[in-house]
N, C-alpha and C positions, 0 to 999 in steps of 0.2 A: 584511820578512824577519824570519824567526824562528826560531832555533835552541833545544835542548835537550837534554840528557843526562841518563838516572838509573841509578841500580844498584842493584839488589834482592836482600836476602840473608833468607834464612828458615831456620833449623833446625826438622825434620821429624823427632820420636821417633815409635817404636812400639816395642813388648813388649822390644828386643832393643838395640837401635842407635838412634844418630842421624845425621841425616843432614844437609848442608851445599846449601841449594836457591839458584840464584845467576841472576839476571838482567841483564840488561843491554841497556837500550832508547834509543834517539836518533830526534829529531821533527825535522820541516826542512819549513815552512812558508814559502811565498814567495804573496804578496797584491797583487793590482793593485785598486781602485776607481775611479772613476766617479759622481758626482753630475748625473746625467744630467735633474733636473727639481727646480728649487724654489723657492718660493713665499713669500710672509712668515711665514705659519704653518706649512709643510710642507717637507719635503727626502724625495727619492727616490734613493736609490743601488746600483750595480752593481758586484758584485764576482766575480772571479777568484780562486781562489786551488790552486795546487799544493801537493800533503802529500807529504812522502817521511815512513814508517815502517819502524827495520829494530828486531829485538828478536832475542836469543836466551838460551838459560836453559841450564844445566847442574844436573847432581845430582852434587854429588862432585866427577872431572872426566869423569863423563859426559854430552857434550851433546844434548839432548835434540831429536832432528831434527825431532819432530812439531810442537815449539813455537815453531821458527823463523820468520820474519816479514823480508820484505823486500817491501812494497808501498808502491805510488805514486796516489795517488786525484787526482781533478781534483775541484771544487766549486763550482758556480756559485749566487750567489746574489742577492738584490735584498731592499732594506729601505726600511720606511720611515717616519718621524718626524713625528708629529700632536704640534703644539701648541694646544689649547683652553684659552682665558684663562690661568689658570695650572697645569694638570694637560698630562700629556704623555703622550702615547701612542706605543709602540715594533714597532713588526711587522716578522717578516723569515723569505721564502724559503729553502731550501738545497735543491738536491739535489750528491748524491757519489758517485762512482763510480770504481771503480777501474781502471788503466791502466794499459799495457804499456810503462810510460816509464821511463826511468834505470834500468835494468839490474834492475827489477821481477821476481820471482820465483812460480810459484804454490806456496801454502803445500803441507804436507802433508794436511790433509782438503781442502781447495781439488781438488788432484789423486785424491784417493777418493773425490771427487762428496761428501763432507758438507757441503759451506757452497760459497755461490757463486762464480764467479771475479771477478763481478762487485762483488759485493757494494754492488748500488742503496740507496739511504738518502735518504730524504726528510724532510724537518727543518720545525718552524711554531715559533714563538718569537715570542709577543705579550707584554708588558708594559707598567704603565702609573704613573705618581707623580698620584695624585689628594689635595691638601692640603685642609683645611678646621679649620675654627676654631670654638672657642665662645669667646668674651670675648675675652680674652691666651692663651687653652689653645689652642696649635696641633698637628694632628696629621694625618696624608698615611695614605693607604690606596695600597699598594703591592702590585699581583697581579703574578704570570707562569704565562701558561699554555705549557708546550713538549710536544709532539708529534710522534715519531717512530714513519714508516711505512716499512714495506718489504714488498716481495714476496717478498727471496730470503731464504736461511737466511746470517745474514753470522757473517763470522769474530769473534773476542771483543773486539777494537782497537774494530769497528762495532757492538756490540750497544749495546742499553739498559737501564741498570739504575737501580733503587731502593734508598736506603736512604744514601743519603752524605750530608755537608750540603751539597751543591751541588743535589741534587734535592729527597728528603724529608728535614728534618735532624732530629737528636734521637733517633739510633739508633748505635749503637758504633758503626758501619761494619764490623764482623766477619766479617758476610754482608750479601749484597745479593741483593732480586729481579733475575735476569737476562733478558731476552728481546728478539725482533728488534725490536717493536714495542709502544711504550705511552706514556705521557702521565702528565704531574706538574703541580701545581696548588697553587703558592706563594701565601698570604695572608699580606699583612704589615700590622702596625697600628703606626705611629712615634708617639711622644711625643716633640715638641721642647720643652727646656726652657731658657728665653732667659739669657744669662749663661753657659751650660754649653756646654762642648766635646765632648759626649758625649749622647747619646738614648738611653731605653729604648725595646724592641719587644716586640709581641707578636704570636705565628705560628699559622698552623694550616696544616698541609702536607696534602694526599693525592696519589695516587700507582695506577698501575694496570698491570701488563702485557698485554698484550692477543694473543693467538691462539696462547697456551700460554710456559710460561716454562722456562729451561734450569738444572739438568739436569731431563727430564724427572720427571713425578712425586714429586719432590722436596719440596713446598710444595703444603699441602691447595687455598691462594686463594694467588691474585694482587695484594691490594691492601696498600699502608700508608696509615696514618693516625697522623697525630702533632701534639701540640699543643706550644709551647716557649715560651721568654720571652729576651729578651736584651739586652745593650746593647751599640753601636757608638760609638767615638769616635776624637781623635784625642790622639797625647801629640808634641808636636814632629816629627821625620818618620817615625812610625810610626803606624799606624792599625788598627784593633784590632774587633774583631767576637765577643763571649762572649755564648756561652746554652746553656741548660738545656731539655732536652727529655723529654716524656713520651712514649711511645706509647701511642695509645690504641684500636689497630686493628692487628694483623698476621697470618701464619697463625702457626698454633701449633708447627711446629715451627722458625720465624724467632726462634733463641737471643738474647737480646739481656738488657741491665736495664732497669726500670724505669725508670730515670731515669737520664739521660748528658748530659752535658758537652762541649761543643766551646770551642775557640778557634781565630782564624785573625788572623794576624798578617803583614801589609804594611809594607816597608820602601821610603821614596822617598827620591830623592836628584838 
């Protein structure tokens, strides 16, 4: 079981006025699995899981009816874990669909025929830890390829986008490509250095939307490409992930710097 809350607030100028833009979204995930086949090197498993999504937004205190969101998806999926001597291989299934369960709503373009009621999504998510050594120099090549298909035209909760650092990183996140369908292609190079609580990386991300991107016309291409550098570690029970990113590929009119900075910071207990 998994619950969430966030609240989103943005002021909006133009020539005259400003304006007060207010969100407010709640996630409610419930997961059942299943280890249905495993072996001394291999595990196979089945998963279940129901979403509830509800969101709504105001301007001012005008609520904005079009942006409203009360849907319920189902998600079936099945994974599975290769170990080869000491490298690991990660693969997994999904597909999701949405359903008329828990008092589920269709949205506004849902009901003008713009995006589907269903909104089908088909998900491939392979990754792998491959280590190797020279002398004492030990260092792991770390890929993930993910892969999002669909048929139908889905609402903005389902779409796929580029440009965050959970997919290509080393872009402000300002903007992102959006669309139904496309694929990201993570390379990781780890430097482990013995004695240290902390490893440097080095990245090289691409990135593709595939069968047009939204809003249309918007973006001459579809692709990013980005190269970055980083280090992860841990400080007591906080654990920590900073890098620097160049891009070295996007369209041209995708605003962004040169050069950007992330940090992502985890707290356990």
């Amino acid at each position: 079981m998994y619950a969430s809350k966030s609240d989103y607030k943005q002021t909006i100028n133009d020539s005259v006025l400003s304006y007060k833009y207010y969100g407010d979204s709640k996630y409610y995930n419930a997961t059942a699995s299943n280890v249905f086949l495993r072996g001394q090197t291999f595990k196979d498993t089945a998963s279940i899981q129901l979403i509830k999504r509800k969101s709504k937004y105001k301007l001012e205190d005008v609520s904005l009816l079009s942006q409203q969101r009360d849907l319920t998806s189902l998600k079936l999926g099945i994974s599975h874990r290769q170990n080869i001597n000491n490298s690991t291989i990660d693969a997994s299934l999904y597909h999701q669909r949405n359903v008329p369960w828990f008092g589920a709503e269709e949205s506004w373009d849902m009901k003008y025929g713009d995006v589907s009621t269903m909104s089908r999504v088909y998900t491939a998510d392979i990754s792998g830890m491959f280590p190797f050594s020279f002398d004492n120099f030990i260092m792991s090549y770390n890929p993930q390829l993910f892969v999002q298909y669909s048929r139908d035209r889905l609402t903005i909760q389902d779409q796929f986008s580029l440009g965050s650092r959970w997919t290509v990183r080393g872009f402000d996140e300002e903007f992102s490509l959006i669309g139904d369908k496309g694929f990201y292609l993570r390379n990781e190079f780890n430097f482990y250095i013995p004695g240290f609580s902390f490893y440097p990386y080095y990245a090289i991300d691409y990135g593709r939307i595939l069968g047009g991107g939204y809003p249309l016309d918007l973006y001459s291409d579809d692709q990013l490409l980005v190269t970055a550098i980083g280090m992860r570690g841990n400080v007591n029970i906080f654990s920590y992930d900073l890098f620097l990113g160049v891009p070295l590929y996007k369209p041209d009119e995708y605003e962004t710097s040169s050069v950007n900075a992330g940090l992502n910071v985890q707290w356990f207990w």
